[in-house]
N, C-alpha and C positions, 0 to 999 in steps of 0.2 A: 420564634415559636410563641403562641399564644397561651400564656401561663390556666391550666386551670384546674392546676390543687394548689393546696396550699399546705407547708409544712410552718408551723408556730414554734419559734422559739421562745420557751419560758422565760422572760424579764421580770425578777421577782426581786432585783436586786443583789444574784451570787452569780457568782460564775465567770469564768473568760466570756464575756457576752459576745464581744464584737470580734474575736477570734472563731468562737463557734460560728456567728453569723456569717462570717466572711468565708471559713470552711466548706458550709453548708450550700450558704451560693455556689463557689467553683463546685461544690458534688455537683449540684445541678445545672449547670452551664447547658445547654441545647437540650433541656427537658422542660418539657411544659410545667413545672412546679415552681410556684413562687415563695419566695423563701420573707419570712417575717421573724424579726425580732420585738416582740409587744409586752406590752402591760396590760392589755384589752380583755376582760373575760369574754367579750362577745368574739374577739376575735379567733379566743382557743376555742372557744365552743364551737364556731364555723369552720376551725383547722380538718383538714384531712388526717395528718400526724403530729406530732409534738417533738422536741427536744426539751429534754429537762436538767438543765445544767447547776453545778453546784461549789463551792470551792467554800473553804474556811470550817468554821466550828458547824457540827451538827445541830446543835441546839439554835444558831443565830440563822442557819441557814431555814429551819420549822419555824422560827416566828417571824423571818423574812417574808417567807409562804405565805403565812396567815394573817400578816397586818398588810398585806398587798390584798387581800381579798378573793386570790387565785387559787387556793387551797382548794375550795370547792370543783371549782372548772378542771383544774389540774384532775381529783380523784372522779368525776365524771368523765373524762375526756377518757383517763385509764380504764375504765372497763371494757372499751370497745374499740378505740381509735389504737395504731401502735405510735409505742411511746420508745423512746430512748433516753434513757438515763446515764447522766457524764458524771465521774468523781463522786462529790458527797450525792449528785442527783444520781446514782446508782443505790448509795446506800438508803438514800431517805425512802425506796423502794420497800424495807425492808422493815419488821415490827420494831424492834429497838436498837440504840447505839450505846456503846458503854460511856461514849462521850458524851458528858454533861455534871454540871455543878451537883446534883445530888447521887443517893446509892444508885438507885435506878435508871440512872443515863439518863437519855434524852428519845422518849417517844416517838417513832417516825411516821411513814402513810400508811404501813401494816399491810402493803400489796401482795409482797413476796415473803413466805415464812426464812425466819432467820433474825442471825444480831450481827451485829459492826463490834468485832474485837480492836483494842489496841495492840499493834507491835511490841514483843517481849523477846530478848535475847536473854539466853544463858553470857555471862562472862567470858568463857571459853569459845563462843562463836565466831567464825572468822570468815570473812568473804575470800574467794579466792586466790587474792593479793595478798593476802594477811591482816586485811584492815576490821575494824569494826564492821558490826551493820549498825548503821547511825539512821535514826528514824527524825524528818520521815525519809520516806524513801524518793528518793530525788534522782531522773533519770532515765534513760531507754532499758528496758528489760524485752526479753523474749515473752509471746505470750502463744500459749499452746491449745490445741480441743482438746477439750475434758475425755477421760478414759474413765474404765471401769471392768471390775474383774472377769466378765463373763458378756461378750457381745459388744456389741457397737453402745456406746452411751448414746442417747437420745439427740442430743444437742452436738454432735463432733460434727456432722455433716449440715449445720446450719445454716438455711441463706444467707445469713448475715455473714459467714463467711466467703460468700460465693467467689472467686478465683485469688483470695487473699493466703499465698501458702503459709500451713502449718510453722509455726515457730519465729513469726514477722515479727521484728521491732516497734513496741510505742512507750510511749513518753508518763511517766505514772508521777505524781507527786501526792504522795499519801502517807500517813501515820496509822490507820486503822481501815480494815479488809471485813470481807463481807463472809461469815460463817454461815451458811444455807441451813436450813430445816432438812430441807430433803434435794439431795444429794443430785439429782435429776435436773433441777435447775443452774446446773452449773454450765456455763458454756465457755469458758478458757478459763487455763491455769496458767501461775506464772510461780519464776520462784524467788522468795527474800530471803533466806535463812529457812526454807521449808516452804512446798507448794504452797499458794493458797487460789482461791477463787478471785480471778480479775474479771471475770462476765459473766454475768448472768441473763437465763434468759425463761419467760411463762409465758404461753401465750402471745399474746400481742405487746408485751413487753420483751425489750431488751437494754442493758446496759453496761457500763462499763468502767471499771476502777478508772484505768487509763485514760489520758486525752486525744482524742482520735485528733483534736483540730491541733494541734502540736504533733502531730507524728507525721508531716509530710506523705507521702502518697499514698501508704496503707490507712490511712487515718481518712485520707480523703475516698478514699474505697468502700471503706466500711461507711458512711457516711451518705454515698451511690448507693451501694445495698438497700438501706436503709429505705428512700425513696421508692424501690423496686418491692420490696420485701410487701409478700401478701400473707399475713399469719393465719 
């Protein structure tokens, strides 16, 4: 089949590069989209969709961004193109991260309102073993649609979940989760010692704490979605 979108994956220097790339291709095996791993801003700028991948410190992964020259294209691309955010590219979605060298964290793209907490246990917390929770969090967890006291929450019935069931296994390696402004953007929960938000999703944007390209078949689902997804 004669490729003719194109989905960009961000090469800014972070991330499982050539995992997500490799993911990304088998999503799209027998669909006309061509799947790209660049460093090219002409190439995000002519993308149909984006992936935006991230792994390591919040602060090295923002001036990764910005000494690659991609910062710009990256926050162009978001107003209008859908975007998918993996890991730290979920949270650099977000206004600020508590992780960084001064009081203030570390600055993010300020797309989606909200902050990046660090993981805090009480002493007393125990996993269901008996063991600590040892941060980060290293490992397959359940991840669930977001609920809400009164009505369907907005995001439970999302395409991006489109036939992947409630409560599927993926793969998270994280120290710090993503605390929402408004509650409405949440689109999965998972639990570490207490709910928190592993998706989010505004708009033309979505993303996700966890590695969808480490999570074997639901990873590669959400991933299809993804391709399909018209916001």
């Amino acid at each position: 089949m004669q490729p003719s979108h194109t989905l960009a994956i961000v090469d800014y220097g972070s991330g499982n590069l050539r995992s997500v790339w490799q993911a990304a291709r088998h999503a799209a095996q027998d669909t006309n989209w061509n799947v790209l791993l660049t460093q090219d801003p002409a190439q995000i700028a002519a993308a149909d969709r984006l992936i935006l991948p991230g792994q390591g410190a919040m602060g090295d992964c923002m001036r990764e961004l910005r000494a690659s020259g991609l910062l710009e294209p990256v926050l162009e691309a978001a107003r209008s193109k859908p975007l998918f955010g993996v890991c730290v590219g979920m949270q650099m979605l977000l206004e600020r991260s508590e992780e960084g060298d001064g009081p203030q964290g570390t600055a993010s793209l300020g797309l989606i309102g909200g902050r990046v907490r660090r993981f805090r246990f009480d002493d007393g917390q125990r996993q269901a073993d008996g063991s600590r929770f040892k941060i980060p969090q290293m490992g397959w967890n359940r991840v669930h649609r977001p609920q809400q006291a009164q009505g369907q929450h907005p995001n439970a019935q999302h395409p991006m979940w489109a036939g992947i069931p409630d409560g599927s296994w993926y793969y998270f390696v994280h120290s710090y989760y993503a605390e929402l402004a408004d509650p409405s953007h949440c689109a999965g929960v998972a639990d570490y010692g207490g709910p928190f938000t592993c998706a989010i999703a505004k708009d033309n944007l979505f993303a996700t704490q966890f590695h969808p390209e480490k999570s074997a078949a639901q990873g590669i689902a959400l991933y299809r979605n993804f391709l399909h997804w018209q916001p």
